[in-house]
GUTILO-251235 format. One record per residue: x, y, z of N, C-alpha, C in turn; residue in three letters; residue number from 1. Coordinates in steps of 0.2 Angstrom, whole numbers, plus 2048, in hexadecimal, padded with zeros to 3 digits. Atoms other than C-alpha are relative to their C-alpha. Example, Ala and Ser with C-alpha at 12.3 -4.5 7.8 and 13.67 -1.06 7.14 Angstrom:
% GUTILO-251235
+------+------+------+-------+-------+-------+------+------+------+---------+-----+
! n.c1 ! n.c2 ! n.c3 ! ca.c1 ! ca.c2 ! ca.c3 ! c.c1 ! c.c2 ! c.c3 ! residuo ! num !
+------+------+------+-------+-------+-------+------+------+------+---------+-----+
!  804 !  7FA !  800 !   83E !   7EA !   827 !  804 !  806 !  800 !     ALA !   1 !
!  7FC !  7FA !  7FF !   844 !   7FB !   824 !  7FC !  805 !  803 !     SER !   2 !
+------+------+------+-------+-------+-------+------+------+------+---------+-----+
END
This chain:
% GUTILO-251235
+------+------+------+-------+-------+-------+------+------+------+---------+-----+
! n.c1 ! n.c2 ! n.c3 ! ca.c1 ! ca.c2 ! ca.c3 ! c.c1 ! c.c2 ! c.c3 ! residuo ! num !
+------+------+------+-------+-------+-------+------+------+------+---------+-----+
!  804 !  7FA !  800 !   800 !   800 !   800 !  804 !  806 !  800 !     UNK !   1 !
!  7FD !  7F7 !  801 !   807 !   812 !   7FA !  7FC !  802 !  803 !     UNK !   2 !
!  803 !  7FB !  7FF !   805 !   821 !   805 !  802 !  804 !  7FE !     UNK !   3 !
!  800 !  7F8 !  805 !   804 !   832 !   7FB !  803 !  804 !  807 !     UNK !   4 !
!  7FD !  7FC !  7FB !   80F !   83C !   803 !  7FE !  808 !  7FA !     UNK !   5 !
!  802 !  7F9 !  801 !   80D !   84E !   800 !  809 !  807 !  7FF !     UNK !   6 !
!  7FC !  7FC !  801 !   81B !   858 !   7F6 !  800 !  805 !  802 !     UNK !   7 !
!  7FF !  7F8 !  7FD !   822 !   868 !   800 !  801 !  803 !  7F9 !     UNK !   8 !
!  800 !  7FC !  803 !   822 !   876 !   7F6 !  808 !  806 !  804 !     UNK !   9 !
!  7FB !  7FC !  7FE !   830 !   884 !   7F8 !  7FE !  805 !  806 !     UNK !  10 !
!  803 !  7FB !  7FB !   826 !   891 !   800 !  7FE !  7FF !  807 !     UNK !  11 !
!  801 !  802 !  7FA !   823 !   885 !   80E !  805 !  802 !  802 !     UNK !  12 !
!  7F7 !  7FE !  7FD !   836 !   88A !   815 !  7FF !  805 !  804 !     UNK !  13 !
!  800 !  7FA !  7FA !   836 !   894 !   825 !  806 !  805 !  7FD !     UNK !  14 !
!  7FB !  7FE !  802 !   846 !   897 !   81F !  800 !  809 !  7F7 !     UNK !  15 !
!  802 !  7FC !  805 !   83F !   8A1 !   80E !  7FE !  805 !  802 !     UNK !  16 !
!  802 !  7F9 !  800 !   837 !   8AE !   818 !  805 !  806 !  803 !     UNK !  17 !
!  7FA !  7FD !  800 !   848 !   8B5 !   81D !  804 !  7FF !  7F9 !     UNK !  18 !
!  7FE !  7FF !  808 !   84E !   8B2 !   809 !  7FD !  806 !  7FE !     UNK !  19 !
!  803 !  7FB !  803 !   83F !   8BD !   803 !  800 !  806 !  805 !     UNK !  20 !
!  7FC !  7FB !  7FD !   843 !   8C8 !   812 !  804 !  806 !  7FC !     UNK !  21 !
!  7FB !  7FC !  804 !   853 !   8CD !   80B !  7FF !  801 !  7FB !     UNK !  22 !
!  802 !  7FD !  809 !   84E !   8CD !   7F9 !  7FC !  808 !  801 !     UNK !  23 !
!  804 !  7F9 !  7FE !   840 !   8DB !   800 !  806 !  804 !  801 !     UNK !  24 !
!  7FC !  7FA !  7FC !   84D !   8E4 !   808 !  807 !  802 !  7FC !     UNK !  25 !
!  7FC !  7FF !  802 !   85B !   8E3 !   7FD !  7FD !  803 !  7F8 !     UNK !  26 !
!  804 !  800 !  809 !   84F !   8E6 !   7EC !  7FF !  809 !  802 !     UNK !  27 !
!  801 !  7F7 !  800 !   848 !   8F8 !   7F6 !  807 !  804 !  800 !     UNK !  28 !
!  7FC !  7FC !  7FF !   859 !   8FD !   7F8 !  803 !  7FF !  7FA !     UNK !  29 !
!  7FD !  7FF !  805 !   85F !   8FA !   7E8 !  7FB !  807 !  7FB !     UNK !  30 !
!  803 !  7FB !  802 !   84F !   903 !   7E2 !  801 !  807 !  804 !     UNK !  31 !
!  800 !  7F9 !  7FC !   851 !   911 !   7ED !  806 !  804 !  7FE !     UNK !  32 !
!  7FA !  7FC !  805 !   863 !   915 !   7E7 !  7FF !  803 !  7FA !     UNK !  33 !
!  800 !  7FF !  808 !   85F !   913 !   7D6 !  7F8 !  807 !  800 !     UNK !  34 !
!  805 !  7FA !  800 !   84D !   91F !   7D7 !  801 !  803 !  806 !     UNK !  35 !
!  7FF !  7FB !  7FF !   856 !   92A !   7E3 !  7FD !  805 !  7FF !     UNK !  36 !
!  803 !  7FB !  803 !   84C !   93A !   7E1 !  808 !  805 !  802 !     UNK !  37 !
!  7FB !  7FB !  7FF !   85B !   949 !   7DF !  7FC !  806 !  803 !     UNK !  38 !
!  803 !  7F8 !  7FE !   84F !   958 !   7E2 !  7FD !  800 !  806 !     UNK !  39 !
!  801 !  801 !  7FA !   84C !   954 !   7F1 !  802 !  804 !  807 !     UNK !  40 !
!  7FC !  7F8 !  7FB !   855 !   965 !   7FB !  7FA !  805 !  801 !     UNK !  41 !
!  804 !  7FC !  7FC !   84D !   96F !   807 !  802 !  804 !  806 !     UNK !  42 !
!  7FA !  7FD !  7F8 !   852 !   97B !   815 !  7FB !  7FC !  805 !     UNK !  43 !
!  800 !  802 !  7FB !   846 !   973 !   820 !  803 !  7FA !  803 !     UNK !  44 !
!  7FC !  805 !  7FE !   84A !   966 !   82D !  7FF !  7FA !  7FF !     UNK !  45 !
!  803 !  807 !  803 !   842 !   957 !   824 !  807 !  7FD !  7FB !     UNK !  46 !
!  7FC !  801 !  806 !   84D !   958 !   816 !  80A !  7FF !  804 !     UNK !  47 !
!  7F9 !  803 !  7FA !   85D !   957 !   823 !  802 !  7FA !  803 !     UNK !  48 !
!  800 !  807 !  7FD !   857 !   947 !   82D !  800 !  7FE !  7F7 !     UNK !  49 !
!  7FC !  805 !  807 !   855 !   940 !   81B !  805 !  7FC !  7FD !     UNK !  50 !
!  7F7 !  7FF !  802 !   867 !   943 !   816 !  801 !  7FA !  805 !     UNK !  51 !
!  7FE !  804 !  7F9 !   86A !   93B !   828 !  7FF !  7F9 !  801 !     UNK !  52 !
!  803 !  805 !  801 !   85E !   92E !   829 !  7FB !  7FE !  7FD !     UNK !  53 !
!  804 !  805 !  808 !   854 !   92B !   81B !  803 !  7F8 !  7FF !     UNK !  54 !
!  7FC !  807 !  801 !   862 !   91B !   819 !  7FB !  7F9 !  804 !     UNK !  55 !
!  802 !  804 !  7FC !   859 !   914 !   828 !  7F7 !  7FE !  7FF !     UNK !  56 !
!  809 !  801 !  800 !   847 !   913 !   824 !  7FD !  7FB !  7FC !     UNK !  57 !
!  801 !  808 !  801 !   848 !   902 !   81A !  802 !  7FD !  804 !     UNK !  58 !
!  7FF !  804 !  7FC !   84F !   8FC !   826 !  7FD !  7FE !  805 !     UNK !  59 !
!  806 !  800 !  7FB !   841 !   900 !   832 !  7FB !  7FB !  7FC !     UNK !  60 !
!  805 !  804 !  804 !   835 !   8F9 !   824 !  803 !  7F8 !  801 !     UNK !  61 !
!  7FE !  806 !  800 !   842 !   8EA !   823 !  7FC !  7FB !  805 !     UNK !  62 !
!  7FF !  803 !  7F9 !   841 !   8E6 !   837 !  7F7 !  7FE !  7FF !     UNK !  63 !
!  808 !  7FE !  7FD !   82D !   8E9 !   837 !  7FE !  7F8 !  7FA !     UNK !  64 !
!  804 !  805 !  803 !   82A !   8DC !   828 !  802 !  7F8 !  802 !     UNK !  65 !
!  801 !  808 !  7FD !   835 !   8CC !   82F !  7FE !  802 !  808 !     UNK !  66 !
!  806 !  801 !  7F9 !   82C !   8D0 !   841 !  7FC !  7FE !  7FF !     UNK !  67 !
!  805 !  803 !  801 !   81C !   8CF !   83A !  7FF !  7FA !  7FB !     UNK !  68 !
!  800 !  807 !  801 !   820 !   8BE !   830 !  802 !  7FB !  803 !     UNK !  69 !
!  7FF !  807 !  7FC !   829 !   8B4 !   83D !  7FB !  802 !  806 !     UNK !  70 !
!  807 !  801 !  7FE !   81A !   8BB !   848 !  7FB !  7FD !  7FF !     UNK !  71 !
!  807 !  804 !  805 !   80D !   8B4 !   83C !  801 !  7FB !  801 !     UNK !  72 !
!  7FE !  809 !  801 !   819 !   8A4 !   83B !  7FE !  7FC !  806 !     UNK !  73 !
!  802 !  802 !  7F8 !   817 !   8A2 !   84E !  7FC !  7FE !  801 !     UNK !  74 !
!  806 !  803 !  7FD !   807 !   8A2 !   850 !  7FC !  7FD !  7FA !     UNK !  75 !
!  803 !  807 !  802 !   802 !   896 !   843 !  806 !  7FB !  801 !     UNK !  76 !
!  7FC !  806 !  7FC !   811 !   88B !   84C !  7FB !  7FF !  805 !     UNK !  77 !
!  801 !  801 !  7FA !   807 !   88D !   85A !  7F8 !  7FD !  7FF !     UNK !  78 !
!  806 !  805 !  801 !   7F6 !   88A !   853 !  800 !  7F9 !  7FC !     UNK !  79 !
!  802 !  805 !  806 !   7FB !   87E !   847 !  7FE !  7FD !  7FB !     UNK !  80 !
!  803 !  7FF !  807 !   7F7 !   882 !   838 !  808 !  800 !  7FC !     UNK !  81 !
!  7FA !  800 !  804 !   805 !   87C !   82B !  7FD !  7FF !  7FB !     UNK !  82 !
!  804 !  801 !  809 !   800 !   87D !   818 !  803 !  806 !  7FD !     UNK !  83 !
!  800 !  7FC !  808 !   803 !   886 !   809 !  7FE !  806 !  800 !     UNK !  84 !
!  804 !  7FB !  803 !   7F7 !   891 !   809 !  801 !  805 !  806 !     UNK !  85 !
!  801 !  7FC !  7FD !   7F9 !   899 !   818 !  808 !  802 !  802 !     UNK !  86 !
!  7FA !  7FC !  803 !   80B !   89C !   816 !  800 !  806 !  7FC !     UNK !  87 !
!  802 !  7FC !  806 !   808 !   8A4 !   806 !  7FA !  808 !  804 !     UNK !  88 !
!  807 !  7FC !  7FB !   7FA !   8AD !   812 !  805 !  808 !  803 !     UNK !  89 !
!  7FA !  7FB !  7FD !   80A !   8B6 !   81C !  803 !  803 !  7FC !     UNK !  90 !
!  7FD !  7FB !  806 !   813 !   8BA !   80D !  7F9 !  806 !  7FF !     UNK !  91 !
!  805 !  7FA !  800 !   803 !   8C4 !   808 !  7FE !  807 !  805 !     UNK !  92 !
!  803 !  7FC !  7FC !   7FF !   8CC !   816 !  805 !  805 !  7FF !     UNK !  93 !
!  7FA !  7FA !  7FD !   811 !   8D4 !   819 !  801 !  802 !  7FB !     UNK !  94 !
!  7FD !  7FB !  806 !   816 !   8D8 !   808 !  7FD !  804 !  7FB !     UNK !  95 !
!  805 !  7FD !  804 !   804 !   8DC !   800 !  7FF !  807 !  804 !     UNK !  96 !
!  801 !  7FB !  7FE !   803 !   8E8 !   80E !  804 !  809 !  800 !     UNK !  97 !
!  7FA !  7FE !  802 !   814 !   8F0 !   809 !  7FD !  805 !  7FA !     UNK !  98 !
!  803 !  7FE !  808 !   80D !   8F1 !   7F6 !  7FA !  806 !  801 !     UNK !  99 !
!  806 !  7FF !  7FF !   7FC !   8F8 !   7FC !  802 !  809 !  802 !     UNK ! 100 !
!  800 !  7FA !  7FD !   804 !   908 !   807 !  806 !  801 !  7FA !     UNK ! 101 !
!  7FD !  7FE !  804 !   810 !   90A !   7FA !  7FB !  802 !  7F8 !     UNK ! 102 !
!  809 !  800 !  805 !   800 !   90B !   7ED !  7FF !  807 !  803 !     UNK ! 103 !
!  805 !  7F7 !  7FB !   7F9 !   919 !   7F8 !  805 !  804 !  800 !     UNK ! 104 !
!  7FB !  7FB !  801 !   809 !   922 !   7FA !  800 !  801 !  7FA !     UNK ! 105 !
!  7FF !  7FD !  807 !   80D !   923 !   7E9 !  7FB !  804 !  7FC !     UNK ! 106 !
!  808 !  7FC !  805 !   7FC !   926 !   7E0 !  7FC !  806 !  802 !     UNK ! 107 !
!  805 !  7FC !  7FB !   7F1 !   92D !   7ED !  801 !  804 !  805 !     UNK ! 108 !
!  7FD !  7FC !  7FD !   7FA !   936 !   7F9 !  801 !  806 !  7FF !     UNK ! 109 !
!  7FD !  7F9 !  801 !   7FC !   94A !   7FA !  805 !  801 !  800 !     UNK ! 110 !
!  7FC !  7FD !  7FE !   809 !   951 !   7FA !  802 !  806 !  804 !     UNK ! 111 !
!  801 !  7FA !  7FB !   806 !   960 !   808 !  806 !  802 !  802 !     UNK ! 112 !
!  7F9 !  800 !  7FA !   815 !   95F !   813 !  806 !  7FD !  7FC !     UNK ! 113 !
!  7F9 !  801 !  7FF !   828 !   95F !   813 !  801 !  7F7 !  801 !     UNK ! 114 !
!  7FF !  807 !  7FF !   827 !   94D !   81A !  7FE !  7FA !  7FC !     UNK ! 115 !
!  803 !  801 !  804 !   81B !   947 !   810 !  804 !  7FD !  7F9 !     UNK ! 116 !
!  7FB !  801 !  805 !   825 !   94C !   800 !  805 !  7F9 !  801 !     UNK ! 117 !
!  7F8 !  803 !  7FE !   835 !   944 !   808 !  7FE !  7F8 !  800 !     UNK ! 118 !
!  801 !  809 !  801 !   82D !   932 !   80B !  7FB !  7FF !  7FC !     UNK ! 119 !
!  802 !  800 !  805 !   822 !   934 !   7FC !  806 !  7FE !  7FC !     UNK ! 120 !
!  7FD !  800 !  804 !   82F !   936 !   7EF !  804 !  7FD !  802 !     UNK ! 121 !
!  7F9 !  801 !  801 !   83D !   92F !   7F7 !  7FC !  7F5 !  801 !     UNK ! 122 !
!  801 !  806 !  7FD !   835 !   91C !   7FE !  7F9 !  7FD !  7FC !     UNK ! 123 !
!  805 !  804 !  804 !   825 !   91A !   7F4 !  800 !  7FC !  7FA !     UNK ! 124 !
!  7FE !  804 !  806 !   82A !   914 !   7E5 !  806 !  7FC !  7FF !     UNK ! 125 !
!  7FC !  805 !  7FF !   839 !   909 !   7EA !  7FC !  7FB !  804 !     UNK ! 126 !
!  804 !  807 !  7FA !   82D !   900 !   7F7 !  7FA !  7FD !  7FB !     UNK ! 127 !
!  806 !  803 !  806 !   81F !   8FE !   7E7 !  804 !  7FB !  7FE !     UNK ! 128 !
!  7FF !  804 !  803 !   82B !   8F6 !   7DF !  804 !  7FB !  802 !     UNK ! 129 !
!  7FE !  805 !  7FB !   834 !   8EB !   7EB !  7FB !  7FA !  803 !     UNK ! 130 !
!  805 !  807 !  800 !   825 !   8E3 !   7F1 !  7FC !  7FD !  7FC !     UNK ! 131 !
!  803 !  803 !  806 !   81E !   8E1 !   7E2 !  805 !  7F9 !  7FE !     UNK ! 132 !
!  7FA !  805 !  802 !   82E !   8D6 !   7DD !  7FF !  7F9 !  805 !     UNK ! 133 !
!  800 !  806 !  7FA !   82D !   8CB !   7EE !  7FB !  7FE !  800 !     UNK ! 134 !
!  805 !  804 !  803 !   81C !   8C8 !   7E9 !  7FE !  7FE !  7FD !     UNK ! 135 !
!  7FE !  807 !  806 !   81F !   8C2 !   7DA !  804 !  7F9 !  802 !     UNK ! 136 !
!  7FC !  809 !  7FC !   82C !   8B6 !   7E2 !  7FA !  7FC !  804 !     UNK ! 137 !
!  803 !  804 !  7FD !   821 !   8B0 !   7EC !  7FA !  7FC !  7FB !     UNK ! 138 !
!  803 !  804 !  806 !   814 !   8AC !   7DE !  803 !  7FC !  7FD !     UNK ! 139 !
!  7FE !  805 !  804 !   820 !   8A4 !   7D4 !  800 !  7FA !  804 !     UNK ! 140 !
!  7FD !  806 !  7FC !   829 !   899 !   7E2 !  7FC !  7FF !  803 !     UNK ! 141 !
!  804 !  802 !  7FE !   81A !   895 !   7E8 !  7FE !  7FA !  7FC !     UNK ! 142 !
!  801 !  806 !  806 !   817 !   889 !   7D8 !  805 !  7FA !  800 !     UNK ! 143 !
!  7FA !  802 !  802 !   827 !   881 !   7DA !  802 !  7FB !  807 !     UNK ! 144 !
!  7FF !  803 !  7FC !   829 !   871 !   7E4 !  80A !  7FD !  800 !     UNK ! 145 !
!  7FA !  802 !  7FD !   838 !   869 !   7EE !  7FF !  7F7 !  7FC !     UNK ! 146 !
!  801 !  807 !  803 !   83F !   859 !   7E5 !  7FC !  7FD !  804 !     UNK ! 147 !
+------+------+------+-------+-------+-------+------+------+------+---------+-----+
END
């Protein structure tokens, strides 16, 4: 009598959600270099923290998206819940929500304020297209089973 065993998939890998971690975090900052805004000068004191630490605020994004995925991970360790789908479930939440607030910055967002400008133009559209990317991975390598 054969038992059907049930082929993992890649995406099952605890391990994968620190891979796409850094892909996210390595992908916004390469975006970020590359669409730099240059006109970005101002005497107020927005545009001076910028210069300063504008560097640090992917990395604030970094920190805040694997928290909320090895928290996600945890408490379906604890409820026990292991599947596919609900994997895939975590990737969505953390990175569509990424996509979503960089959607609203970008498009729909005034521009009113000093501040505004600054994390408009400088972080909205390296973050669209960052997790845009890491949700494609996740859609591909989602199809893609372990020998």
């Amino acid at each position: 009598m054969e038992t059907a065993t049930r082929q993992v998939r890649y995406i099952e890998s605890k391990w994968l959600y620190l891979v796409f971690w850094l892909f996210f975090i390595l992908s916004f900052y390469a975006f970020y270099w590359y669409y730099k805004p240059v006109n970005l000068t101002g005497t107020g004191s927005v545009y001076s923290y910028f210069t300063k630490y504008g560097i640090y605020v992917p990395l604030a994004i970094w920190f805040l998206s694997i928290l909320k995925s090895y928290i996600l991970l945890f408490l379906m360790y604890i409820l026990r819940i292991n599947g596919l789908i609900t994997k895939i479930l975590i990737y969505l939440l953390i990175y569509d929500f990424w996509l979503f607030f960089a959607i609203q910055l970008q498009y729909y967002e005034p521009r009113y304020t000093d501040i505004a400008i600054v994390i408009i133009d400088a972080y909205s559209f390296p973050l669209l297209l960052a997790s845009s990317l890491t949700l494609l991975g996740v859609i591909l390598l989602s199809f893609f089973r372990k020998g």
